[in-house]
Backbone as JSON Lines, residues from 0, in Angstrom:
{"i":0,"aa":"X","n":[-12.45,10.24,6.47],"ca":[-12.33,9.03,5.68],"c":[-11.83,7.91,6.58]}
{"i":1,"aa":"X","n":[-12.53,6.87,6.63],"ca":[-12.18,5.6,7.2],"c":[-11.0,4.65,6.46]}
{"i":2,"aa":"X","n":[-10.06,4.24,7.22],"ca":[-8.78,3.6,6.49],"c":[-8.66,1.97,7.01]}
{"i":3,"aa":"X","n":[-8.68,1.46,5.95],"ca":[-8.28,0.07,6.39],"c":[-7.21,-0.52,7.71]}
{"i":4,"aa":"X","n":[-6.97,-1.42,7.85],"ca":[-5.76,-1.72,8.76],"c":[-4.65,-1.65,8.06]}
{"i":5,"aa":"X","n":[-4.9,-2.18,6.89],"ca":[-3.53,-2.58,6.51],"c":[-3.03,-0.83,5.81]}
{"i":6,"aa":"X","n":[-3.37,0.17,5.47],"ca":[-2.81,1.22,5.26],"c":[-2.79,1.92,6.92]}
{"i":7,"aa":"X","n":[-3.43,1.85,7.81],"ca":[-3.29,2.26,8.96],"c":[-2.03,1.34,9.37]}
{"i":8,"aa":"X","n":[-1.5,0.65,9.14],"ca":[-0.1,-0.1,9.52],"c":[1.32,0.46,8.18]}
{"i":9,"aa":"X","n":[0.81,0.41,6.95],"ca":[1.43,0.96,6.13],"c":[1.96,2.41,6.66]}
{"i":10,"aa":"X","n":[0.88,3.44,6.68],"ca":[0.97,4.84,7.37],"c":[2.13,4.74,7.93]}
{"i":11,"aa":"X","n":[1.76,3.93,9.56],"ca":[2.79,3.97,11.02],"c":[3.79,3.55,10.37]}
{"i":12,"aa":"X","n":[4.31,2.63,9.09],"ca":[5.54,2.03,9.13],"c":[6.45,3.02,8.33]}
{"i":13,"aa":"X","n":[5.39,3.55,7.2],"ca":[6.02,4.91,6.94],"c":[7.11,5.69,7.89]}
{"i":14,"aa":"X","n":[5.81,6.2,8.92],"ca":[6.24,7.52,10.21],"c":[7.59,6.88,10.79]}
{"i":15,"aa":"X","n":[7.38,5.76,10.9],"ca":[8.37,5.25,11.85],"c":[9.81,5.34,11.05]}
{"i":16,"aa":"X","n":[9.86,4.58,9.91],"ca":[11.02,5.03,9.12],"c":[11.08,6.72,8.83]}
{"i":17,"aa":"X","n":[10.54,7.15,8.44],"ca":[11.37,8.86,8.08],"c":[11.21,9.32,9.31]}
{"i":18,"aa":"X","n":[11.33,9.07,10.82],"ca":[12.06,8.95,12.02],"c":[13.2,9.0,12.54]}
{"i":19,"aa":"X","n":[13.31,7.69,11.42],"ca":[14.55,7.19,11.96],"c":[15.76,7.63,10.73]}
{"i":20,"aa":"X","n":[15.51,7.86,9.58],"ca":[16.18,7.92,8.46],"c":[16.45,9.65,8.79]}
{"i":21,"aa":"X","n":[16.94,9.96,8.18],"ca":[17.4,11.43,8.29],"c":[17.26,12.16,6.92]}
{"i":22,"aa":"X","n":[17.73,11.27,6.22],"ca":[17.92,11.97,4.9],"c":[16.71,11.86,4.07]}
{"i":23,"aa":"X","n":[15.63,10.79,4.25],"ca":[14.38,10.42,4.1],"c":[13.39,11.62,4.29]}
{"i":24,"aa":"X","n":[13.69,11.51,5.62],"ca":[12.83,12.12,6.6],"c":[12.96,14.34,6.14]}
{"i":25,"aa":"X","n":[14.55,14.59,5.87],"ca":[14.11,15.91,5.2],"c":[13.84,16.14,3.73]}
{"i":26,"aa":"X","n":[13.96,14.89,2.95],"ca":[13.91,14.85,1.33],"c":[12.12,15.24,1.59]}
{"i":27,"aa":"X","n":[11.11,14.28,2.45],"ca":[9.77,14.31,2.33],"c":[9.1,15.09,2.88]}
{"i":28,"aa":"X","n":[9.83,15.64,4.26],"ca":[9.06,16.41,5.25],"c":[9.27,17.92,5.29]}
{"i":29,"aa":"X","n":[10.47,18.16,4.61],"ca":[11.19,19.81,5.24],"c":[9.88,20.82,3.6]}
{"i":30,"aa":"X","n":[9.51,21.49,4.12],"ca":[9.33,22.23,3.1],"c":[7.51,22.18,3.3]}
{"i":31,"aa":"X","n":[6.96,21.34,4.26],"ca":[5.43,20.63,3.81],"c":[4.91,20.6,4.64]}
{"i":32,"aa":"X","n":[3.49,20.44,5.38],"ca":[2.88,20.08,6.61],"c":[2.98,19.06,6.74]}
{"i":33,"aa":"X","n":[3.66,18.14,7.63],"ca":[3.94,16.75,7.89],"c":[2.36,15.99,8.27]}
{"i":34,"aa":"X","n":[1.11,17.32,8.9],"ca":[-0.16,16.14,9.05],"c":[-0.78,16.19,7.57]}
{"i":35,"aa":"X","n":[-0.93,17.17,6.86],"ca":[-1.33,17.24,5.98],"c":[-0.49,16.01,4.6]}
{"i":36,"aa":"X","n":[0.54,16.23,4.6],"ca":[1.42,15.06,3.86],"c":[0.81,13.88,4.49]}
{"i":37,"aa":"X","n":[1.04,13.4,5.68],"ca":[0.2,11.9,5.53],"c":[-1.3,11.8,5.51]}
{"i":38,"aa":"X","n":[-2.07,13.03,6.24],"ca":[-3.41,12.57,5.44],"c":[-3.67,12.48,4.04]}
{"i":39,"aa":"X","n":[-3.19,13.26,3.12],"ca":[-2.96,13.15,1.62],"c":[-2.16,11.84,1.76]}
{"i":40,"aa":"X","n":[-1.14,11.41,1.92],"ca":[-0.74,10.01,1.33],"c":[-1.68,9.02,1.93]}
{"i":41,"aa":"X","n":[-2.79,9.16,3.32],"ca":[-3.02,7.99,3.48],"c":[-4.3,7.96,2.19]}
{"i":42,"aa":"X","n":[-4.56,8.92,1.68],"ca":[-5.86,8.67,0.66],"c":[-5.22,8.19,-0.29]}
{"i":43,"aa":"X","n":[-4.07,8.14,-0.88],"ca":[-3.22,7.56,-1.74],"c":[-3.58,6.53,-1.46]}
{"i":44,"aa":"X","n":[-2.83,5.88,-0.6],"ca":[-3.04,4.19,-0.09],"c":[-4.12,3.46,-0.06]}
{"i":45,"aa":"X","n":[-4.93,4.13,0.72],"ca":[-5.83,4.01,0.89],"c":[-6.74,3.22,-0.76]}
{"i":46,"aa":"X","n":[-6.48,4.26,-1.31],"ca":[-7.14,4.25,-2.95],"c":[-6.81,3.28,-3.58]}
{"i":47,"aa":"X","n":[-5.05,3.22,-3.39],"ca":[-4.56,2.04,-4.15],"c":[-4.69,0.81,-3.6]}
{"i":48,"aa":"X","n":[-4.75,0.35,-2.35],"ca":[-5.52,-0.39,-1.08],"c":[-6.75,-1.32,-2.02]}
{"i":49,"aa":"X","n":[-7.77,-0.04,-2.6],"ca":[-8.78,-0.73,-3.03],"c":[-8.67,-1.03,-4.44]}
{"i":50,"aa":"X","n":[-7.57,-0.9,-4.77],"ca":[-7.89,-0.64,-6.61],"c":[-6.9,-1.98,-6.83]}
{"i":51,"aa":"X","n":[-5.68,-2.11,-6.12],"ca":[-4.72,-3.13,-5.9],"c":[-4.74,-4.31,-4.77]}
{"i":52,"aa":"X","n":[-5.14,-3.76,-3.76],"ca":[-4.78,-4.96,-2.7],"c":[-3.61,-4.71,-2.11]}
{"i":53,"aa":"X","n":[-3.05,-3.62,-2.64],"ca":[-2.22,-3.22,-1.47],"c":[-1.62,-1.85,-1.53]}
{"i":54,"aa":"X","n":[-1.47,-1.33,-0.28],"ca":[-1.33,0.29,-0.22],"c":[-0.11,0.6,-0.52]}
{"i":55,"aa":"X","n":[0.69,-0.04,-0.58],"ca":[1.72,1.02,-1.11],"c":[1.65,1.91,-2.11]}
{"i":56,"aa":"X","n":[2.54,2.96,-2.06],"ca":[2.73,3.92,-3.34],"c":[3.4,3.75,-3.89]}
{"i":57,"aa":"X","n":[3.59,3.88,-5.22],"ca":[4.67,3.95,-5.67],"c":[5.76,5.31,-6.17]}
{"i":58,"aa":"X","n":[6.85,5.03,-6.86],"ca":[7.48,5.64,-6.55],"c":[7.09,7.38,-7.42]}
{"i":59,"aa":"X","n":[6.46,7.02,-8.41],"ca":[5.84,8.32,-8.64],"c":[5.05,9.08,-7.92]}
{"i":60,"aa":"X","n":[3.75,8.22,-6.99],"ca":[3.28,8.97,-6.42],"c":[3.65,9.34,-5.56]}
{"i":61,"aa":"X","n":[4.68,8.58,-4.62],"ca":[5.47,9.86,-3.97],"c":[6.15,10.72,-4.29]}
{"i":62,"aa":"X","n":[6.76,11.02,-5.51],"ca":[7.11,12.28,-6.04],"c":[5.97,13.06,-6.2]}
{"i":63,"aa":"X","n":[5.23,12.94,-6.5],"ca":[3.9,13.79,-6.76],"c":[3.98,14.07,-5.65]}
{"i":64,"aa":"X","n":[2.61,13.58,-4.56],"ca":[2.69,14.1,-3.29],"c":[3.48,15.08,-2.57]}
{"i":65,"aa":"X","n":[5.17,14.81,-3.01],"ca":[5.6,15.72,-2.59],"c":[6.3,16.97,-2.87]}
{"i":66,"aa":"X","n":[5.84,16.93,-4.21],"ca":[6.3,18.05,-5.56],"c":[4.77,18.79,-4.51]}
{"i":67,"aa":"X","n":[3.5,17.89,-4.73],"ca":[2.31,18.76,-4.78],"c":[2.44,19.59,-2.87]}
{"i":68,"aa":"X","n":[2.96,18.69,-2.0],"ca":[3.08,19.41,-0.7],"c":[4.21,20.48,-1.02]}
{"i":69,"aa":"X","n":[4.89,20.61,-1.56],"ca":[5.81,21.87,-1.72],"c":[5.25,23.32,-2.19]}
{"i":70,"aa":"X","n":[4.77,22.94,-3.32],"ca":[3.83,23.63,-3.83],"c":[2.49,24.41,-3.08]}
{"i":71,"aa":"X","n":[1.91,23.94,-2.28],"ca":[1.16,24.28,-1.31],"c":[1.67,25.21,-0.25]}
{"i":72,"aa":"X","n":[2.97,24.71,0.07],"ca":[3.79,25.69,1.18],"c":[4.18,26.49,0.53]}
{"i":73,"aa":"X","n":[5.06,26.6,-0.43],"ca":[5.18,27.93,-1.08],"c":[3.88,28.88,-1.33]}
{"i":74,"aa":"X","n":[2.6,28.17,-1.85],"ca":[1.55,29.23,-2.31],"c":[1.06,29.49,-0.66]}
{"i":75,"aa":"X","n":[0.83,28.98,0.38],"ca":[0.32,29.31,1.53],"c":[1.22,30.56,2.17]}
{"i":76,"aa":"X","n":[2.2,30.49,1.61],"ca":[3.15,31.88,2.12],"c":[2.77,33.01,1.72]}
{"i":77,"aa":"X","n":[2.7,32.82,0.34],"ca":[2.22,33.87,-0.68],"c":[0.7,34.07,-0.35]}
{"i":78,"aa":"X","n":[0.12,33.97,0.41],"ca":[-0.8,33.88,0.76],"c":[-2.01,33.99,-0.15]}
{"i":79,"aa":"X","n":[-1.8,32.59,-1.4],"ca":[-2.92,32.15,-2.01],"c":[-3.38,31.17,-1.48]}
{"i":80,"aa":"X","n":[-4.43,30.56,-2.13],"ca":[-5.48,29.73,-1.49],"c":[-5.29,29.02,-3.07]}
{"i":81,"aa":"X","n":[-5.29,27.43,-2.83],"ca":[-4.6,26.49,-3.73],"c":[-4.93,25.34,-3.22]}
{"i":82,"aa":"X","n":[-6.14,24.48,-3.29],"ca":[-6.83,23.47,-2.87],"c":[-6.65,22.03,-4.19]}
{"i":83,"aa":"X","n":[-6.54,20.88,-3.54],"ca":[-5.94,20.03,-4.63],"c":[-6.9,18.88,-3.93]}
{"i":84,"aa":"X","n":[-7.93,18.14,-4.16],"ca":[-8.92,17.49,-3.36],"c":[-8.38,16.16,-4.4]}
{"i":85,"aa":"X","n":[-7.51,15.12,-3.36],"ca":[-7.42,14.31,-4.39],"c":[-8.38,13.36,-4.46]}
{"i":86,"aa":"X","n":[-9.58,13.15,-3.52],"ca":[-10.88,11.73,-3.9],"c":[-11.26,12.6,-5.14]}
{"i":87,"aa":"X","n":[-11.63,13.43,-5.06],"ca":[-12.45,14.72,-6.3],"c":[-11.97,14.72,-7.42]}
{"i":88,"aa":"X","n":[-10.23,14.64,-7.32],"ca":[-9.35,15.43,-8.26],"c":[-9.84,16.58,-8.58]}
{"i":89,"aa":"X","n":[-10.53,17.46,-8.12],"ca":[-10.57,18.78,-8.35],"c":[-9.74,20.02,-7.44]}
{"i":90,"aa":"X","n":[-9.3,20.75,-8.49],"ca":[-8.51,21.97,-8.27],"c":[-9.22,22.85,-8.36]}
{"i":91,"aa":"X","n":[-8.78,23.96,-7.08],"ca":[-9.07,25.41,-6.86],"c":[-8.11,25.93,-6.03]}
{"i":92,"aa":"X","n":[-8.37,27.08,-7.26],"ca":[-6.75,28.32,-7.24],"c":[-7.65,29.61,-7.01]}
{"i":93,"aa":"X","n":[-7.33,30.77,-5.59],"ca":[-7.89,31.78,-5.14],"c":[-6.84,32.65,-4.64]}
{"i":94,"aa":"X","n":[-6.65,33.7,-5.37],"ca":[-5.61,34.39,-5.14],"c":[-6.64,35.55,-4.15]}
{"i":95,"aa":"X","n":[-5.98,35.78,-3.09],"ca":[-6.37,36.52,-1.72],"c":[-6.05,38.14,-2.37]}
């Protein structure tokens, strides 16, 4: 997926703060794939980018995002297969 500038600057300003923040940085990251978390948020932005004019998220969808990256790490342990395609919004759940 191709990303605007202005969420490709959004993204970096993200990374750069939960860097530098600590308490940020393990509230969003500890528990999740950190590439997978921002390619999922940049389709967020991205989305809202086009629907708004501007990428930010808000504060729900970052709870989501990162309720839904938790969720993923826990089932990837358990070694199910738990796919969440958010352009699609379609779900698929494959227990191994």
């Amino acid at each position: 997926m191709n990303f605007s500038n202005e969420v490709l600057i959004y993204i970096q300003t993200l990374k750069n703060f939960l860097k530098t923040n600590k308490e940020a940085n393990i509230y969003f990251l500890s528990n999740v794939n950190e590439e997978e978390f921002f390619d999922n948020l940049s389709k967020i932005a991205q989305n809202n980018f086009e629907k708004n004019g501007e990428p930010n998220l808000t504060v729900e969808q970052f709870e989501f995002l990162r309720g839904i990256m938790v969720v993923f790490n826990e089932i990837e342990k358990q070694e199910e297969t738990f796919i969440f395609d958010f352009e699609s919004k379609n779900i698929k759940y494959h227990y191994k």
